[in-house]
C-alpha positions, 0 to 999 in steps of 0.5 A: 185037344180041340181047338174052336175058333170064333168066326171073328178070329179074336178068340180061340177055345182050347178044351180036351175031348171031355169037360172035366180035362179041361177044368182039371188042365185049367186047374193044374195052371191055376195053382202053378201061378198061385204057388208062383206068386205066393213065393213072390210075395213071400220071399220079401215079406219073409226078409223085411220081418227078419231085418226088422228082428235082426235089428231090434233084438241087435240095437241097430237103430231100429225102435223096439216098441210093442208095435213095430215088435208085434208087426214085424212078427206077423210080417215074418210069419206071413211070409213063412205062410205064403212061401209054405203055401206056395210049396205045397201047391207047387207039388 
């Protein structure tokens, strides 16, 4: 690993001996925030539609129109996505 520093001492460039490590160790980052941030998201998306299901198909004060029907389902499977998702570039 090779540490640059401007002459500013604001900045400072970490990279490996050859560029294409650092664009692979750059990379390995990346898709760990995106799989965290996709578990974060999905997780509330995922019980807001369950909820909704929960209680339209138990009567418990919920409407049950074709809209809110149609809303909820692609809440929950937005959220199942996203928790999928984020599963698979995790590992």
């Amino acid at each position: 690993m090779k540490t640059t520093i401007s002459e500013d001492d604001r900045t400072v460039i970490k990279s490996d001996e050859y560029l294409s490590e650092s664009g692979l160790q750059g990379g390995k980052i990346i898709g760990e925030h995106l799989a965290l941030g996709c578990v974060i998201i999905g997780i509330p998306f995922l019980l807001i539609g369950l909820y909704a299901f929960f209680c339209m198909f138990f009567d418990l004060g919920f409407p049950m129109n074709t809209a809110i029907l149609i809303g909820s389902f692609l809440i929950t499977i937005i959220g199942l996505l996203l928790l999928i998702g984020g599963y698979f570039i995790y590992i």
